[in-house]
N, C-alpha and C positions, 0 to 999 in steps of 0.2 A: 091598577096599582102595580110600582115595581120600579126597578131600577137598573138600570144598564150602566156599564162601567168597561174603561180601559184604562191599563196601565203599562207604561213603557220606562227603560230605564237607564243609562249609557254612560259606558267609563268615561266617556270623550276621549280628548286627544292627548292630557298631560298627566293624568295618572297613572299611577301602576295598580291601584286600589280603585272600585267605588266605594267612595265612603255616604255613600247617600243608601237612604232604608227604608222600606214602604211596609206598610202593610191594610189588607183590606177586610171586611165580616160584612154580610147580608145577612140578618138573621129574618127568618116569619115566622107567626102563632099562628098561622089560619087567616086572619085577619088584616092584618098592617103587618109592615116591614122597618126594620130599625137597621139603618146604614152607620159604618163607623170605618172611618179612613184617616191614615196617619203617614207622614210624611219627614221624613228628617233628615239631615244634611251632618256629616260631622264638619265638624270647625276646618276650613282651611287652612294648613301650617302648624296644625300640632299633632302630634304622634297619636296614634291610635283611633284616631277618629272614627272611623271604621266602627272599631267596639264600640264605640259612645253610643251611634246611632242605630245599632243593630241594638242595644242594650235597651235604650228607651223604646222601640217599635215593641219587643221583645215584652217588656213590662206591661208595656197599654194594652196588647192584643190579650194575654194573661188576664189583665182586668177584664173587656169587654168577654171573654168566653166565661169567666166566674160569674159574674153580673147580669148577663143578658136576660134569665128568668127574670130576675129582680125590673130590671128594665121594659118589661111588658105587664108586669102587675103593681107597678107603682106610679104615682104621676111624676112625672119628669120636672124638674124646674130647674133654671141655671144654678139654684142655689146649690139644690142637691150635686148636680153636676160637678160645679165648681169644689165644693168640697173633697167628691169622689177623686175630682182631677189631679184636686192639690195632694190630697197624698199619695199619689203614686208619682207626680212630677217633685216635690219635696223628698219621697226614700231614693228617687234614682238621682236625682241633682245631688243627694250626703254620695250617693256610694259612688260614683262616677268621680266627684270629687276628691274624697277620700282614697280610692285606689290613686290617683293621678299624684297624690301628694305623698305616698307611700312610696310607688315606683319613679316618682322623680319624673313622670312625664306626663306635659298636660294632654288634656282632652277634653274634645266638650263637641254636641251639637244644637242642633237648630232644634225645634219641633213644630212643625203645623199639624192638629188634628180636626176631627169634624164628626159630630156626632147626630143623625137625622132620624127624628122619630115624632110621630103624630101631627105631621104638621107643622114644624119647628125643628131649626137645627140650631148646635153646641157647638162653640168652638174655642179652641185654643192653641196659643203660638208664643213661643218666645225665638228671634232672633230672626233671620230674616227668610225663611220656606213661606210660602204666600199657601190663601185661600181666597178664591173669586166666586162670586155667585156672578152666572152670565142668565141675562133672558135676552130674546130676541133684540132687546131693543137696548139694552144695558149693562154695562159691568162693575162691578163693586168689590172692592178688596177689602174683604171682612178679616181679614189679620193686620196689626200692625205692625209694620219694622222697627228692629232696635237695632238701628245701627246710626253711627254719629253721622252722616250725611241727614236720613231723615231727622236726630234732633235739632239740624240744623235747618232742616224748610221748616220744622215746627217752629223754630227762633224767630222765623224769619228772614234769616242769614243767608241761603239758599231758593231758587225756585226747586219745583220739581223736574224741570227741563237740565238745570245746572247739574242738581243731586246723580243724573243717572249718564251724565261725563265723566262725574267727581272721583277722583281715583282713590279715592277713600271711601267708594260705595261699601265695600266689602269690609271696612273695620263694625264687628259687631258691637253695641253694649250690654248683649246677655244673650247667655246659651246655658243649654242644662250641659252641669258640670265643670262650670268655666270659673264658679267663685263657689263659697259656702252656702250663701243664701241663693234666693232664686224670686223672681217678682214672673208670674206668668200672664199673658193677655189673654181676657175672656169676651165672647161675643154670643150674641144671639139673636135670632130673626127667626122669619117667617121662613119656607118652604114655599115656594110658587110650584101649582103643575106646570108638567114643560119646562124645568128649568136646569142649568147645568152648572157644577160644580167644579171648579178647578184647584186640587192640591200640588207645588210644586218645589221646588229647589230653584236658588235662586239660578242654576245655570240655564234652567228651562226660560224662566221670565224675561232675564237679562235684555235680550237680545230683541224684542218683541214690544210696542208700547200697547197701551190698553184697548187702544180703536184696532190694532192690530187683533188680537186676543180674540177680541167680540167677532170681527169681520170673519175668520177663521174658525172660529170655536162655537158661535150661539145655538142655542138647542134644537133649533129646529135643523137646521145644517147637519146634523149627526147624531140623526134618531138611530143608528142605528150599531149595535156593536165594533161592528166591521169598518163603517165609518170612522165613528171615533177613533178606534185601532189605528188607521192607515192615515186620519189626520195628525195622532202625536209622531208616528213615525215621520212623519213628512217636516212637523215643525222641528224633530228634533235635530234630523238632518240638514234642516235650513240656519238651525243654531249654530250650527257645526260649520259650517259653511261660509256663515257669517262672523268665524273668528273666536267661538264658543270654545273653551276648551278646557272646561270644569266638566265632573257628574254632571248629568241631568237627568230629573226624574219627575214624572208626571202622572196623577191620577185626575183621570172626570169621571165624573157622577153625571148620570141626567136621568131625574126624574118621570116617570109616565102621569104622573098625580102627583097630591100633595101628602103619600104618604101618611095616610088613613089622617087627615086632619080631623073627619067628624063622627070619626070613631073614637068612643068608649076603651077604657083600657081593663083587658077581658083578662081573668085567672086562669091561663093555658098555660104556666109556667113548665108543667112538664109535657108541653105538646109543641115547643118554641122550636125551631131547627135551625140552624146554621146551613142557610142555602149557598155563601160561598165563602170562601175561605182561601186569602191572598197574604201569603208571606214573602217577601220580598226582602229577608236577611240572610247571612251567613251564620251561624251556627257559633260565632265569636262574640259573646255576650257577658257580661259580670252576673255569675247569678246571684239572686236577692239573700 
């Protein structure tokens, strides 16, 4: 049981700022391990983005360190989840907002997060930061984009091949903080042993199609810390390379198991630890 992970993360070529914001928690009871990775992009072309996405990594990691007892002595469901989700993606979408319309300057980012416990992982995204589940043999983008290219392969209007020429990839239709309200996408599946998890910004993706992804990224390819490490550096640099010149930022996950699937969830609430602990913001956040 266990989980290996790398994250890497790059101003690129055109910013003065990264406004992209990660953050990571392995927490264990003894027992099974509970993974929680978040991933956020501020909006390109509005002021302050930066704070947006350090704000929201900033709020979720706060949850997951208050929570994480709770999360090993209760059962899990998306219901629960979603709930837990929505109010803390619903207070930081008012206050993100609300500051933007005070100071007169907008703001807003992406969110991709991913939550992996017993056998089962959680997920959520608004705008377009990606989440892939890779096995050996397959890759699956468990978040969905909101951006007007994809409503328009969903129309019909566009292929997928078109969408990602389309020079209107990059117009989103929702990010926290970008309107009042907020509509978040939720996901949920299974845990495969062996298998690898991909959280990104779109400058990481962009550049890369899915068969590409797999061929580079599947889990047996980079059982190993070190590996994975010297793989995102390699892709990010080939991003870059290839004309990339946004943030990019990238977390994997791969699993050793599935993450205590047939395990029982035990009352070690005050024996739970926080085995690692990945902030990946600046210190410029709205506090709550």
């Amino acid at each position: 049981m266990g989980t290996s992970y790398a994250i890497k993360t790059d101003i690129g070529t055109r910013k003065m700022q990264n406004q992209d914001a990660y953050g990571l928690r392995v927490a264990c009871n003894g027992f099974h391990e509970i993974v929680f990775a978040v991933v956020c992009d501020g909006v390109g072309g509005m002021s302050c983005g930066e704070v947006a996405s350090n704000t929201v990594v900033h709020t979720f990691l706060q949850w997951f360190d208050q929570k994480v007892p709770e999360l090993f002595t209760q059962q899990i469901s998306l219901q629960h989840i979603q709930h837990a989700w929505d109010c803390v993606l619903q207070q930081v979408n008012r206050q993100i907002f609300q500051y933007s319309q005070r100071m007169g300057n907008k703001m807003g980012t992406t969110v991709a997060a991913l939550l992996m416990s017993n056998g089962s992982y959680y997920a959520v995204n608004v705008g377009d930061s990606r989440i892939y589940q890779l096995t050996q043999e397959q890759i699956d983008q468990i978040s969905r984009d909101h951006t007007l290219v994809q409503r328009e392969v969903e129309q019909g209007l566009l292929t997928p091949q078109q969408a990602r020429q389309d020079t209107r990839r990059n117009v989103l239709t929702r990010c926290v903080g970008g309107q009042s309200t907020l509509l978040p996408q939720y996901a949920q599946g299974r845990v495969y042993p062996n298998s690898g998890y991909l959280l990104c910004s779109d400058g990481f993706y962009r550049s890369y199609s899915q068969g590409e992804l797999l061929r580079r990224m599947a889990p047996q390819q980079l059982g190993t810390e070190s590996k994975a490490d010297r793989c995102l550096l390699e892709m990010i640099q080939q991003a870059k390379d290839r004309g990339e010149s946004d943030n990019i930022t990238a977390i994997y996950l791969r699993t050793d198991d599935a993450l205590g699937a047939n395990e029982d969830t035990v009352d070690l609430s005050d024996e739970c630890l926080i085995l690692r602990r990945e902030n990946g913001y600046e210190m410029r956040f709205l506090l709550p």
